[in-house]
PDB file of N, CA, C and O in Angstrom:
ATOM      1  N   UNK A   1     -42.775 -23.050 -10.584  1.00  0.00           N
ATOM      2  CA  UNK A   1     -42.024 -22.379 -11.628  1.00  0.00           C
ATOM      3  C   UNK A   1     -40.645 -21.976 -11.096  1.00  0.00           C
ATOM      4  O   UNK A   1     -40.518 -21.391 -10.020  1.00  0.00           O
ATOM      5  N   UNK A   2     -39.523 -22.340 -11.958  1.00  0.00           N
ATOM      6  CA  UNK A   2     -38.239 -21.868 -11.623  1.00  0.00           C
ATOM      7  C   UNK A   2     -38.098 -20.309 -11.369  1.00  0.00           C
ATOM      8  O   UNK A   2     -39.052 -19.641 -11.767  1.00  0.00           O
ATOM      9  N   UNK A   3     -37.172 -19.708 -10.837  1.00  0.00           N
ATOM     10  CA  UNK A   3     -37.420 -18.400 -10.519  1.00  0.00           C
ATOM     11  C   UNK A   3     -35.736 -18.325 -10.234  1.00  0.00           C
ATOM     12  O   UNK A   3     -35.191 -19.392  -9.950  1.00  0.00           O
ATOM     13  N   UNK A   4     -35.143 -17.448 -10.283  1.00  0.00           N
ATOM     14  CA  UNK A   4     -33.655 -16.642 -10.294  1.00  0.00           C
ATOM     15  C   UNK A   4     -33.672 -15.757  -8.972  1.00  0.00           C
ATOM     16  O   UNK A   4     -34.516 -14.876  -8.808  1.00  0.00           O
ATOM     17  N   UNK A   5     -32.639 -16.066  -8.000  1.00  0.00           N
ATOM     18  CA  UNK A   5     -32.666 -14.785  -7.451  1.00  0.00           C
ATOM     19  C   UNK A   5     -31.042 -14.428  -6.778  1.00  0.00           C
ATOM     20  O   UNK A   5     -30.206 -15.291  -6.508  1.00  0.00           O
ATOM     21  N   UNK A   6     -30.884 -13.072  -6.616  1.00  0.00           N
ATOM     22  CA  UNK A   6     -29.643 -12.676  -6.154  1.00  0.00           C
ATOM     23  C   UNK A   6     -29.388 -12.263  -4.885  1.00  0.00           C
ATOM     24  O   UNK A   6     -29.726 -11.092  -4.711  1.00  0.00           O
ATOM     25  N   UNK A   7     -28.811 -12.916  -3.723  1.00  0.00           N
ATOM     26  CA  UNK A   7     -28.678 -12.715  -2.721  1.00  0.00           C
ATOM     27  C   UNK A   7     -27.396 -12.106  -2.317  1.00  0.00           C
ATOM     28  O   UNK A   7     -26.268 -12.362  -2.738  1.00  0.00           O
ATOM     29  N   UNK A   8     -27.887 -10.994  -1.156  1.00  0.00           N
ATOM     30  CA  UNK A   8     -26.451 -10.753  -0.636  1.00  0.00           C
ATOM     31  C   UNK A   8     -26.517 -10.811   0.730  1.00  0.00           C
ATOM     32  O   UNK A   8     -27.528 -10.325   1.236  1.00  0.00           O
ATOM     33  N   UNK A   9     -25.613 -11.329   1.518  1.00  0.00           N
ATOM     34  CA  UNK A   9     -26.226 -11.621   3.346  1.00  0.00           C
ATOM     35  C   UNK A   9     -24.996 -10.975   3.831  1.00  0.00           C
ATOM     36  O   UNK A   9     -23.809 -11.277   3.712  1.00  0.00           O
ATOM     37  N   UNK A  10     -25.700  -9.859   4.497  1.00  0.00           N
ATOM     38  CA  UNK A  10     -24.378  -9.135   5.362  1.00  0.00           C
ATOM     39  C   UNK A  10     -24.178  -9.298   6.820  1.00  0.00           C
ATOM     40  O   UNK A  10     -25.107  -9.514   7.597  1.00  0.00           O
ATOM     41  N   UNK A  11     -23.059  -9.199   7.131  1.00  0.00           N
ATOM     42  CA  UNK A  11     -22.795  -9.755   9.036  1.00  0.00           C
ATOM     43  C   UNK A  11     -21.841 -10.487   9.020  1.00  0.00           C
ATOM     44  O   UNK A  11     -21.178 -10.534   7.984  1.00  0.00           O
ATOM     45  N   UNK A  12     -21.472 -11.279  10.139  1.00  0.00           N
ATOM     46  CA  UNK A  12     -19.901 -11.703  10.451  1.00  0.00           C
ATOM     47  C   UNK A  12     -20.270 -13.569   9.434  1.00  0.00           C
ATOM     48  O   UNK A  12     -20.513 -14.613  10.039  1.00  0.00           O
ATOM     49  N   UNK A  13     -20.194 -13.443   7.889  1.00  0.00           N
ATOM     50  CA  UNK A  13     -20.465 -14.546   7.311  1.00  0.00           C
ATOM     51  C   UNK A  13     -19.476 -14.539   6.141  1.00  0.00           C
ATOM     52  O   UNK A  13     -19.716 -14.874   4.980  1.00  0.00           O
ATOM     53  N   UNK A  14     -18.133 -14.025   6.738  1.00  0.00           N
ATOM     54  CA  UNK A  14     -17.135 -14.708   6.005  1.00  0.00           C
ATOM     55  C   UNK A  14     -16.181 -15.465   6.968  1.00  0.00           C
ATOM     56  O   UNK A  14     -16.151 -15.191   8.168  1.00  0.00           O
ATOM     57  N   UNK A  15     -15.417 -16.409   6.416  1.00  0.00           N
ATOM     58  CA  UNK A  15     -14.657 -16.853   7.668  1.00  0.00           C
ATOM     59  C   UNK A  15     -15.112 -18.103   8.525  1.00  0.00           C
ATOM     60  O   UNK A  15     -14.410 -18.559   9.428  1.00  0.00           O
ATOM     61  N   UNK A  16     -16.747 -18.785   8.052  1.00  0.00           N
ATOM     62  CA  UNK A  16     -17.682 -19.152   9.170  1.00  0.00           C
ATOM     63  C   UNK A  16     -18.208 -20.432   8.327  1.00  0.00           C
ATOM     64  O   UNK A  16     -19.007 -21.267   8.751  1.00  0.00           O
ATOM     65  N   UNK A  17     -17.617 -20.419   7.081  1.00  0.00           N
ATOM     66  CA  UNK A  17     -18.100 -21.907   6.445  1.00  0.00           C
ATOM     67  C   UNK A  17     -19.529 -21.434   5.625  1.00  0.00           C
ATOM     68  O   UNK A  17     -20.163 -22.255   4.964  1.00  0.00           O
ATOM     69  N   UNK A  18     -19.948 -20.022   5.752  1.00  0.00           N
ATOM     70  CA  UNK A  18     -21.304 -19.805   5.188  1.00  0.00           C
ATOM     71  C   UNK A  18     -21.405 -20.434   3.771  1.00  0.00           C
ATOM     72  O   UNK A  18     -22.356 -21.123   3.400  1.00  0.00           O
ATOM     73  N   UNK A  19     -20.216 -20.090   2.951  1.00  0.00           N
ATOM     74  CA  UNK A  19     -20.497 -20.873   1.212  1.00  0.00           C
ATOM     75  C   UNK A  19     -20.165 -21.738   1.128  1.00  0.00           C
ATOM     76  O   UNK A  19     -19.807 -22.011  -0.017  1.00  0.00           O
ATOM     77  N   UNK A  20     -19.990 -22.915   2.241  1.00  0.00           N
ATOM     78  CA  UNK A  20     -19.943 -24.070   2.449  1.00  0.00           C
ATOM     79  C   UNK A  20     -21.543 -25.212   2.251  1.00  0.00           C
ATOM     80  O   UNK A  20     -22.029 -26.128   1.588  1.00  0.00           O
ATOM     81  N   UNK A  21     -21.793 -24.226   3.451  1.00  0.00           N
ATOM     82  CA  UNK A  21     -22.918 -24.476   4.129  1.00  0.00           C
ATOM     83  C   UNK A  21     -24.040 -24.252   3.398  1.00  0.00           C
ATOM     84  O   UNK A  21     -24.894 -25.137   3.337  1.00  0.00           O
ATOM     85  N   UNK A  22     -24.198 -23.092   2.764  1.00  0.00           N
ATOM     86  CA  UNK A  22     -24.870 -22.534   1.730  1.00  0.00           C
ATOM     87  C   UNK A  22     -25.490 -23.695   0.393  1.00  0.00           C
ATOM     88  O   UNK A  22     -26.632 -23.900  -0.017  1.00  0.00           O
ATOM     89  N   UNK A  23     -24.093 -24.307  -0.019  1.00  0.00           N
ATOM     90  CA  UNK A  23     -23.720 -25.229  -1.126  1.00  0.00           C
ATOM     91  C   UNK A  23     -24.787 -26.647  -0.202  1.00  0.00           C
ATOM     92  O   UNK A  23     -25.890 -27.049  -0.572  1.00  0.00           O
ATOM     93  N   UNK A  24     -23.940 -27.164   1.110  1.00  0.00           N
ATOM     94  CA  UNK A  24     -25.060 -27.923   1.265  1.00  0.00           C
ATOM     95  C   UNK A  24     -26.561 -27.972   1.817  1.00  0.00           C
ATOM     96  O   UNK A  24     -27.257 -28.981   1.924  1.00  0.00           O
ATOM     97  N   UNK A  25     -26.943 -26.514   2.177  1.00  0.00           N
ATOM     98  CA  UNK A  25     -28.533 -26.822   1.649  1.00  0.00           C
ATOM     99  C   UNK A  25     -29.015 -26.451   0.857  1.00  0.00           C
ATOM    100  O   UNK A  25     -30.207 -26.750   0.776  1.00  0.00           O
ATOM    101  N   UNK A  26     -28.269 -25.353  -0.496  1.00  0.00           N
ATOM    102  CA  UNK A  26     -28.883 -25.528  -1.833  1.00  0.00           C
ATOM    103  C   UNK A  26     -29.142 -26.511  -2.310  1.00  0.00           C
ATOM    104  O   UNK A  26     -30.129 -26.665  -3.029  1.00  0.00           O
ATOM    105  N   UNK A  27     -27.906 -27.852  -1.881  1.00  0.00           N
ATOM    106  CA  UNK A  27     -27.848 -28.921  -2.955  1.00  0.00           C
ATOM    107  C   UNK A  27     -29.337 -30.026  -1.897  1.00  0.00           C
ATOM    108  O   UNK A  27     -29.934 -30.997  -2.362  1.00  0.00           O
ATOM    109  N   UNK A  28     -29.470 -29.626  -0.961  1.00  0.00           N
ATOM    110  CA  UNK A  28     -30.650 -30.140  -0.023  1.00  0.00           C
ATOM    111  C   UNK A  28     -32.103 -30.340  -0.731  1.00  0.00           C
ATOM    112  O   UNK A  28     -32.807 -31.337  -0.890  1.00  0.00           O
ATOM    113  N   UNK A  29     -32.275 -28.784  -1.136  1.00  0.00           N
ATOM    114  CA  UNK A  29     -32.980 -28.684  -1.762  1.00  0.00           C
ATOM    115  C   UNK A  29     -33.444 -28.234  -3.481  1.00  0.00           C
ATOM    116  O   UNK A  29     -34.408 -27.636  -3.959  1.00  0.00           O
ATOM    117  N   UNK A  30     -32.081 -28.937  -4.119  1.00  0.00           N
ATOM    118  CA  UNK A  30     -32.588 -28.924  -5.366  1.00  0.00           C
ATOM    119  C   UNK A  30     -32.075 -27.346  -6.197  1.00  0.00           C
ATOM    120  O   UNK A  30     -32.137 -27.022  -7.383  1.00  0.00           O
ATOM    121  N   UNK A  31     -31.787 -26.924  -5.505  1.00  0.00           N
ATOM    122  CA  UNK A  31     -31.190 -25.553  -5.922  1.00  0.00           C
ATOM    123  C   UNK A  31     -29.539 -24.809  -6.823  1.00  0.00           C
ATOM    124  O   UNK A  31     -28.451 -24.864  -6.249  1.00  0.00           O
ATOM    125  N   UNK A  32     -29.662 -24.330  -7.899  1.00  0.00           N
ATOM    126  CA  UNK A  32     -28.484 -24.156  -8.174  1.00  0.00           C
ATOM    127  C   UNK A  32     -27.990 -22.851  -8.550  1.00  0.00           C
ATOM    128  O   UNK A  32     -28.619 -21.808  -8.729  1.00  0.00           O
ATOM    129  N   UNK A  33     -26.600 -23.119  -8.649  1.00  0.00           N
ATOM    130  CA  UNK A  33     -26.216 -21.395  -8.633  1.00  0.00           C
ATOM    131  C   UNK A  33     -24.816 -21.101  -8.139  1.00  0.00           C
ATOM    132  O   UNK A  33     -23.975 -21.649  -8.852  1.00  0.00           O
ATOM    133  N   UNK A  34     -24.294 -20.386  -7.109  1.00  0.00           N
ATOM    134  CA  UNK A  34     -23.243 -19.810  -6.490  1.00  0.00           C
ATOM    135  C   UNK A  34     -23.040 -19.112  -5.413  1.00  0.00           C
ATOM    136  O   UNK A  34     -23.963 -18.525  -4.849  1.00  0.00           O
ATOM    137  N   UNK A  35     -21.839 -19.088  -5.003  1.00  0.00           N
ATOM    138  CA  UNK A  35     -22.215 -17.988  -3.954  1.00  0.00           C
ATOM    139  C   UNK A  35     -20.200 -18.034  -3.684  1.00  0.00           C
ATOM    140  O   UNK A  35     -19.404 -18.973  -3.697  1.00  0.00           O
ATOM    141  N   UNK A  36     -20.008 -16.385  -3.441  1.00  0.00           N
ATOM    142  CA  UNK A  36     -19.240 -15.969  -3.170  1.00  0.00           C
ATOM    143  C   UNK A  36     -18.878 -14.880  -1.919  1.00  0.00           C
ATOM    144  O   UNK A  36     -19.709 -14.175  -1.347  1.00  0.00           O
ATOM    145  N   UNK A  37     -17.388 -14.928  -1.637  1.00  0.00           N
ATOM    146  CA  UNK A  37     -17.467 -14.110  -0.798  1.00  0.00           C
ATOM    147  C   UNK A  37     -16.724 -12.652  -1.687  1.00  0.00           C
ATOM    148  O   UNK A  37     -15.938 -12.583  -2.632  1.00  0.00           O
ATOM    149  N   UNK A  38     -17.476 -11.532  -0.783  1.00  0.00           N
ATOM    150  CA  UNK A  38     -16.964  -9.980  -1.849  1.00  0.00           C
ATOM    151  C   UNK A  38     -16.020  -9.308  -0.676  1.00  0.00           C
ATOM    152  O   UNK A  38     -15.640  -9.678   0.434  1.00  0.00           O
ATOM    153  N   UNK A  39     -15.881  -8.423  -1.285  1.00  0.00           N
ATOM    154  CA  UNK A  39     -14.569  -7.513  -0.851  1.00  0.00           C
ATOM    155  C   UNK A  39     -15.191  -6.787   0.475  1.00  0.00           C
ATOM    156  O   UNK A  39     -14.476  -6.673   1.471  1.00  0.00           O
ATOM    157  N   UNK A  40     -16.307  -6.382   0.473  1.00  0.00           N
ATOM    158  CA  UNK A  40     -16.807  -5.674   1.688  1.00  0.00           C
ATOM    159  C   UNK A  40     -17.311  -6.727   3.053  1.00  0.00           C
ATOM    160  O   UNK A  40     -18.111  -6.448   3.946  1.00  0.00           O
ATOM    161  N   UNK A  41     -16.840  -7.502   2.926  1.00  0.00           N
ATOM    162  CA  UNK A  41     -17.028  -9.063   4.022  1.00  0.00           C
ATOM    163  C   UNK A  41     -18.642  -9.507   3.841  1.00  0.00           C
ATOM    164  O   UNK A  41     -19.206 -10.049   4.792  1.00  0.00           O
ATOM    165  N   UNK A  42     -19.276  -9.287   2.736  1.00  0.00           N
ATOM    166  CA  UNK A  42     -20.500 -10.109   2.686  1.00  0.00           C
ATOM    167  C   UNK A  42     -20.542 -11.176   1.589  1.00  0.00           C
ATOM    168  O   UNK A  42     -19.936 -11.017   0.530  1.00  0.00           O
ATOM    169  N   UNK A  43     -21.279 -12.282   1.865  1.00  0.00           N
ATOM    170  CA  UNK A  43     -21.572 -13.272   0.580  1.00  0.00           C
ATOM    171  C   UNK A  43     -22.554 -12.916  -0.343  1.00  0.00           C
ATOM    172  O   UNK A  43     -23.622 -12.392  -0.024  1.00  0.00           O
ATOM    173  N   UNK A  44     -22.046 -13.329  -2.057  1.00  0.00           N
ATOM    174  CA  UNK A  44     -22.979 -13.012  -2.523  1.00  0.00           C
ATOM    175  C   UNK A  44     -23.262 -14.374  -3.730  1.00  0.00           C
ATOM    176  O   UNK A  44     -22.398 -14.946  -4.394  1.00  0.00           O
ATOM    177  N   UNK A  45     -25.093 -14.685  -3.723  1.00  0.00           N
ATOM    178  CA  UNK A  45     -25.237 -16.001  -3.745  1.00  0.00           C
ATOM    179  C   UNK A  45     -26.195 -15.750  -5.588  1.00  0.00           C
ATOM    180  O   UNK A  45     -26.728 -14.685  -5.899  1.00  0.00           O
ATOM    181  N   UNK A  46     -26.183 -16.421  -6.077  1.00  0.00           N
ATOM    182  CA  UNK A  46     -27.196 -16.580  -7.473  1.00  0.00           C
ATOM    183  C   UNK A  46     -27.464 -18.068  -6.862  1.00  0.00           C
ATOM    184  O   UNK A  46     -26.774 -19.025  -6.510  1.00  0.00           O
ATOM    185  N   UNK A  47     -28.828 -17.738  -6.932  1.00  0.00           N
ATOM    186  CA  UNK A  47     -29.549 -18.992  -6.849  1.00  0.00           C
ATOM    187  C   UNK A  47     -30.898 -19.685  -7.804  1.00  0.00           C
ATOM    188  O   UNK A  47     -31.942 -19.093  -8.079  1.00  0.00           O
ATOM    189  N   UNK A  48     -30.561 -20.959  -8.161  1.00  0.00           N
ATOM    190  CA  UNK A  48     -31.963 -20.854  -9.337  1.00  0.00           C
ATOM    191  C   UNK A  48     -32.867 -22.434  -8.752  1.00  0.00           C
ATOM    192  O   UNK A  48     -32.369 -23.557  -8.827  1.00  0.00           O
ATOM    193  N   UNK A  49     -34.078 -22.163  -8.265  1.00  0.00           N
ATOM    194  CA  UNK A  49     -34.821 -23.315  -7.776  1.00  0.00           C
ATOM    195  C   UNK A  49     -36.243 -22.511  -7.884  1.00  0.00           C
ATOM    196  O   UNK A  49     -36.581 -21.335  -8.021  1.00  0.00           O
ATOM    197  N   UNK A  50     -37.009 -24.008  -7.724  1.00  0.00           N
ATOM    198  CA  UNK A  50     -38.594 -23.665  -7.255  1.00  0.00           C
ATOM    199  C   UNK A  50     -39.023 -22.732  -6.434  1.00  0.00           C
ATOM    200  O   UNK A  50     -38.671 -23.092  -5.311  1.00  0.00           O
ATOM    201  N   UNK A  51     -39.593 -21.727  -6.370  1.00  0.00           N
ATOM    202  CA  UNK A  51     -40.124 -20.631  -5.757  1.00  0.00           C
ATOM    203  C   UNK A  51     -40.379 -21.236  -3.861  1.00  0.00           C
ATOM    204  O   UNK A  51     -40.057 -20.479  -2.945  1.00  0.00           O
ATOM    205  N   UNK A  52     -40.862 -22.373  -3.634  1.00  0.00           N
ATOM    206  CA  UNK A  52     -41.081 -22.770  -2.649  1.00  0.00           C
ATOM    207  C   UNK A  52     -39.258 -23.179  -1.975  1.00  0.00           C
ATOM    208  O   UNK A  52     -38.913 -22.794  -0.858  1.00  0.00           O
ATOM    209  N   UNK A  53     -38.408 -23.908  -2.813  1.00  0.00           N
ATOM    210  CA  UNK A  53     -37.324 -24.089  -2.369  1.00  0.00           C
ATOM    211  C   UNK A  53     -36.206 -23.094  -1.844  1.00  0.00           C
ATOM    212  O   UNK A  53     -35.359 -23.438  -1.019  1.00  0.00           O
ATOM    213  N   UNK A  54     -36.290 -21.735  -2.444  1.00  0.00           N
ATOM    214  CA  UNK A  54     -35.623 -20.640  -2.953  1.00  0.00           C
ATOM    215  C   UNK A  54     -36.625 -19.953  -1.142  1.00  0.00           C
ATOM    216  O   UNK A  54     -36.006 -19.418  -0.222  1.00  0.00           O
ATOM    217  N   UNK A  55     -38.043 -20.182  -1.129  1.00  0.00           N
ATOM    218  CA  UNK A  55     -37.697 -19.418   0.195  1.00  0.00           C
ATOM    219  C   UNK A  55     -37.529 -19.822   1.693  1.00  0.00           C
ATOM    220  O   UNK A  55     -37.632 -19.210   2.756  1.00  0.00           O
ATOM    221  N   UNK A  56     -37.182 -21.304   1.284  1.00  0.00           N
ATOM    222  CA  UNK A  56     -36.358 -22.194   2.390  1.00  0.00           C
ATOM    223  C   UNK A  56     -35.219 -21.861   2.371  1.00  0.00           C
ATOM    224  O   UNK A  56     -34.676 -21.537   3.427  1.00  0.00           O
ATOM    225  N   UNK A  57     -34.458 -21.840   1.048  1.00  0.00           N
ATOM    226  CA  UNK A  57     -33.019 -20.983   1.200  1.00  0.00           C
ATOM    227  C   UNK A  57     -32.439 -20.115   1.856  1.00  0.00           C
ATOM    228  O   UNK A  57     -31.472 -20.189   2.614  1.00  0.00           O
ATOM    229  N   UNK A  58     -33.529 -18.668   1.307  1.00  0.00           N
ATOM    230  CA  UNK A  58     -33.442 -17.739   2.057  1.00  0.00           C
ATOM    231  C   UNK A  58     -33.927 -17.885   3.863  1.00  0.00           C
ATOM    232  O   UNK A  58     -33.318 -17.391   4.811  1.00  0.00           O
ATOM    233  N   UNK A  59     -34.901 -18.525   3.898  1.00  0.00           N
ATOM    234  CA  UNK A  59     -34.844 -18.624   5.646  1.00  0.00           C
ATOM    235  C   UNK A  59     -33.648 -18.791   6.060  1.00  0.00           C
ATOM    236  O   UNK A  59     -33.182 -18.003   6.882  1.00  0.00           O
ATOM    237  N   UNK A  60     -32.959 -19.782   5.606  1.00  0.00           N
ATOM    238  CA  UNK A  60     -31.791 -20.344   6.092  1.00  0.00           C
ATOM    239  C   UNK A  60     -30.670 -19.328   5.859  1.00  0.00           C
ATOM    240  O   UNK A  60     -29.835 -18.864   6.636  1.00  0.00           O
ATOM    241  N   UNK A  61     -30.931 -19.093   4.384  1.00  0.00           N
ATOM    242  CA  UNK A  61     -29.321 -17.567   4.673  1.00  0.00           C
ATOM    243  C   UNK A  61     -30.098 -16.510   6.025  1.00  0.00           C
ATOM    244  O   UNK A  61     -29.328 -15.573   6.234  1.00  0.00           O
ATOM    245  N   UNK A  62     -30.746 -16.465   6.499  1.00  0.00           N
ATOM    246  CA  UNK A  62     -31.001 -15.219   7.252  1.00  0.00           C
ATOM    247  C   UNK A  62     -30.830 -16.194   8.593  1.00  0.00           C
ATOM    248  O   UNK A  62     -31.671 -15.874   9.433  1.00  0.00           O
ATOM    249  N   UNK A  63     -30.008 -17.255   9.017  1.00  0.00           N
ATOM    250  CA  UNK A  63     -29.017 -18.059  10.126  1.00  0.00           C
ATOM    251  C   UNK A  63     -27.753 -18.226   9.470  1.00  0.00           C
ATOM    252  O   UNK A  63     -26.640 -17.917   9.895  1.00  0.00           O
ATOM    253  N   UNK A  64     -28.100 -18.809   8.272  1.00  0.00           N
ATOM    254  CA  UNK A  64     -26.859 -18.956   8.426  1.00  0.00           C
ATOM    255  C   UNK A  64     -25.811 -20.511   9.213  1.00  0.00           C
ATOM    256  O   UNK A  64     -26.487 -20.732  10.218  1.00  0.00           O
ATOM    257  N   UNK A  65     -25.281 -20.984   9.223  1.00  0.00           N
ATOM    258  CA  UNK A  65     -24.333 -21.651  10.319  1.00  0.00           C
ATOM    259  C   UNK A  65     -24.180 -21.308  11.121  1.00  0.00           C
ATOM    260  O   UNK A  65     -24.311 -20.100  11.318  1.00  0.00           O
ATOM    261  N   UNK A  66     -23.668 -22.489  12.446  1.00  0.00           N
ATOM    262  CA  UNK A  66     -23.582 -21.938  13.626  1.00  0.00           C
ATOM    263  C   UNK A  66     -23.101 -20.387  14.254  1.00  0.00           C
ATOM    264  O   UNK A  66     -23.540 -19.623  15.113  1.00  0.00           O
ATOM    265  N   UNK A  67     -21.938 -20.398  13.301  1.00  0.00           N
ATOM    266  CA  UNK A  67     -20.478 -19.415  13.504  1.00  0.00           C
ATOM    267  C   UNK A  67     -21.156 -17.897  12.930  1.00  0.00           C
ATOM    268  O   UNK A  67     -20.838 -16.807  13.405  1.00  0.00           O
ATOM    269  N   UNK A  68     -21.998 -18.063  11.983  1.00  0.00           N
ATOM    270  CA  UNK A  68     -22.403 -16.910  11.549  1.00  0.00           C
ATOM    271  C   UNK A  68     -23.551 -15.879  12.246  1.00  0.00           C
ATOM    272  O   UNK A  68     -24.508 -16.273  12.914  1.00  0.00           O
ATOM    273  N   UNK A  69     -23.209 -14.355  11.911  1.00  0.00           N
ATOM    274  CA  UNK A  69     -24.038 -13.772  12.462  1.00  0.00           C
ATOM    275  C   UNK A  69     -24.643 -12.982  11.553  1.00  0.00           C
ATOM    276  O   UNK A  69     -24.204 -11.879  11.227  1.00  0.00           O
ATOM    277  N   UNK A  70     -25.627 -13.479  11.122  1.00  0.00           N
ATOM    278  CA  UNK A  70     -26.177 -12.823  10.026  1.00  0.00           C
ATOM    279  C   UNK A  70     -27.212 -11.394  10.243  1.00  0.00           C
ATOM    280  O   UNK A  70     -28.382 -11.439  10.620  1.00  0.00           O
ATOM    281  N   UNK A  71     -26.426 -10.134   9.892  1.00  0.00           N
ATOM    282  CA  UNK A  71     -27.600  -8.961  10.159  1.00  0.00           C
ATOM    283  C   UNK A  71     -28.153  -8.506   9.146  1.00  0.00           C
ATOM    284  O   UNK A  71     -28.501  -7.343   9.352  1.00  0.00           O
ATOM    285  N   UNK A  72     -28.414  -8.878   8.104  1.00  0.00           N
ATOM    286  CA  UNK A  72     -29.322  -8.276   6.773  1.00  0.00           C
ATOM    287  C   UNK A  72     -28.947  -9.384   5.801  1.00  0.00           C
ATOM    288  O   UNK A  72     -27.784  -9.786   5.753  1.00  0.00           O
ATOM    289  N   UNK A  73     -30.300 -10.100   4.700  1.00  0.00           N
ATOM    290  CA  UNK A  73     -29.938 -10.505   3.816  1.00  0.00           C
ATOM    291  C   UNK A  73     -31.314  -9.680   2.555  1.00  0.00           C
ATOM    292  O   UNK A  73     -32.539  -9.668   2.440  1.00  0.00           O
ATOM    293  N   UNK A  74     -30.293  -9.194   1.959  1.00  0.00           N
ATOM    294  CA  UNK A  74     -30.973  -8.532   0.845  1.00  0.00           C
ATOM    295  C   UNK A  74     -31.210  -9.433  -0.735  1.00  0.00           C
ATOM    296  O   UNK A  74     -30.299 -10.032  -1.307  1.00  0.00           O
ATOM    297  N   UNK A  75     -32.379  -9.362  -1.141  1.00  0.00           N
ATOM    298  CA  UNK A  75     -33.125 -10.221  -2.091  1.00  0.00           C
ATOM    299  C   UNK A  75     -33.424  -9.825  -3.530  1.00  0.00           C
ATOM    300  O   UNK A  75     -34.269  -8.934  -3.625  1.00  0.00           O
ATOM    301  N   UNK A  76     -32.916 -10.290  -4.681  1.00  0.00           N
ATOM    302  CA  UNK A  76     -33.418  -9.633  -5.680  1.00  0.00           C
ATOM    303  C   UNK A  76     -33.673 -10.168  -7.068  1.00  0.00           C
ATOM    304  O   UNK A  76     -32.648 -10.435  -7.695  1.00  0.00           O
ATOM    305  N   UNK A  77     -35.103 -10.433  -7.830  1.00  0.00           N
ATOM    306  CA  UNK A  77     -35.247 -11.213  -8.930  1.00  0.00           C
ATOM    307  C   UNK A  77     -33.863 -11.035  -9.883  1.00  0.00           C
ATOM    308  O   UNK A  77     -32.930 -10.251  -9.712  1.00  0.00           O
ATOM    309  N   UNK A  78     -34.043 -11.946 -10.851  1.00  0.00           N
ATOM    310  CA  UNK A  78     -33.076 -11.680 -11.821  1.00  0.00           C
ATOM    311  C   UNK A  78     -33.615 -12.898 -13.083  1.00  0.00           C
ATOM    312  O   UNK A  78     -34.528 -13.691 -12.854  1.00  0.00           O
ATOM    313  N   UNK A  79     -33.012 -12.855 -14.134  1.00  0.00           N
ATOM    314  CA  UNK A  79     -33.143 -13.534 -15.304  1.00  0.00           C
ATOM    315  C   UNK A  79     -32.580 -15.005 -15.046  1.00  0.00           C
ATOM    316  O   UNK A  79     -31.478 -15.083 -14.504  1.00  0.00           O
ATOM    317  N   UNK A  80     -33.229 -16.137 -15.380  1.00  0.00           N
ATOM    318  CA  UNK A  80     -32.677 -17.377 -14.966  1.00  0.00           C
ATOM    319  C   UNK A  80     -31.634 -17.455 -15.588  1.00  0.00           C
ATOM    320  O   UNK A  80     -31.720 -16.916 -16.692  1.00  0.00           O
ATOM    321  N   UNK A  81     -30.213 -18.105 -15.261  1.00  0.00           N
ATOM    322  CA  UNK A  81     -28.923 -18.390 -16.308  1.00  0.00           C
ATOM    323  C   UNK A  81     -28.701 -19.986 -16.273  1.00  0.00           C
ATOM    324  O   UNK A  81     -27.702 -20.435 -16.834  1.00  0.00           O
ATOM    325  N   UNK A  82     -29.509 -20.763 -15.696  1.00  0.00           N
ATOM    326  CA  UNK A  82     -29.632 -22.378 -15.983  1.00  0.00           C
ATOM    327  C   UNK A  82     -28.308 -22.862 -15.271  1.00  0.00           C
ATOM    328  O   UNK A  82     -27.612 -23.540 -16.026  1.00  0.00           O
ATOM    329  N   UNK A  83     -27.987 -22.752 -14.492  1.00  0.00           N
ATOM    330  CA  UNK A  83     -26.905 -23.256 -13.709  1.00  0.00           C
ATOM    331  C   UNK A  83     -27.044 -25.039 -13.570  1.00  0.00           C
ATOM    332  O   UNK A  83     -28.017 -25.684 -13.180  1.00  0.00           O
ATOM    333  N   UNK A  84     -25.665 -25.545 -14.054  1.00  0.00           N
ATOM    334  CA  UNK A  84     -25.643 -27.017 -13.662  1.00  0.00           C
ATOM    335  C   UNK A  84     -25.833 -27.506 -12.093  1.00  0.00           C
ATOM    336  O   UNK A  84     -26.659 -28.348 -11.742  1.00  0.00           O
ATOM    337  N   UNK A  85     -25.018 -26.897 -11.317  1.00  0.00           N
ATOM    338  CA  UNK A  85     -24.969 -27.344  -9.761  1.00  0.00           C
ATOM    339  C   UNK A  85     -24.943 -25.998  -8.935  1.00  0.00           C
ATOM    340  O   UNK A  85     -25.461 -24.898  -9.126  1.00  0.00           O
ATOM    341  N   UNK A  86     -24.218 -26.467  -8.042  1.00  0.00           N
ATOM    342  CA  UNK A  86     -24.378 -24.765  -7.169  1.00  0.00           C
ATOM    343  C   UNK A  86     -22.770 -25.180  -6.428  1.00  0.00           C
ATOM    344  O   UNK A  86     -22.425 -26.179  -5.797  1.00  0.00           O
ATOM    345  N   UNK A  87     -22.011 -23.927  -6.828  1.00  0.00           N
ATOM    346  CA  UNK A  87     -20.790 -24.240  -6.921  1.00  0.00           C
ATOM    347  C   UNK A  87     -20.152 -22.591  -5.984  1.00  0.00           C
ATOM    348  O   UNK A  87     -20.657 -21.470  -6.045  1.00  0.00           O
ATOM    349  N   UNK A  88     -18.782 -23.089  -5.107  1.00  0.00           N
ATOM    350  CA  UNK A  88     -18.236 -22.312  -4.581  1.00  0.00           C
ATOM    351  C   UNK A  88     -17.355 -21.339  -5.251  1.00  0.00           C
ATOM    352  O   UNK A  88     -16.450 -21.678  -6.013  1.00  0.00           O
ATOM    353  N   UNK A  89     -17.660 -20.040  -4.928  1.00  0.00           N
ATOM    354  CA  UNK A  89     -16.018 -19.039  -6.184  1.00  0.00           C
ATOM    355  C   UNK A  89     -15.625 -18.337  -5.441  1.00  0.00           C
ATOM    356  O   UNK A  89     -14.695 -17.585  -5.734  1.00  0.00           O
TER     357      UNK A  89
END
């Protein structure tokens, strides 16, 4: 079952290619949505995939890319919004 969720990953993951990187293993695994960088230096991601895909995602936001140092990624349901692809903003 599709499932919505809102990520925010805090630590040295601006600057580091994270919503790059992000984009290609959402699109790895089938996943769509966004992800941005915010004003307080963390990314913040909407993601919409299979419950099993979504917590491969998240493994991976909690590394991150090489460059990144990821110290908290915080997780949170939300309402699906049907996203075409998974796109950088």
């Amino acid at each position: 079952m599709k499932k919505h969720l809102n990520i925010r990953i805090h630590g040295l993951v601006q600057g580091v290619f994270f919503r790059a990187s992000a984009k290609e293993q959402a699109e790895k695994l089938n996943i769509t949505g966004f992800a941005r960088n915010e004003s307080d230096g963390s990314v913040y991601i909407e993601a919409e995939g299979e419950e099993q895909n979504l917590d491969r995602f998240i493994k991976w936001c909690n590394t991150g890319p090489s460059m990144a140092q990821v110290e908290k990624v915080d997780t949170s349901e939300g309402l699906l919004k049907q996203f075409e692809g998974f796109e950088i903003q």
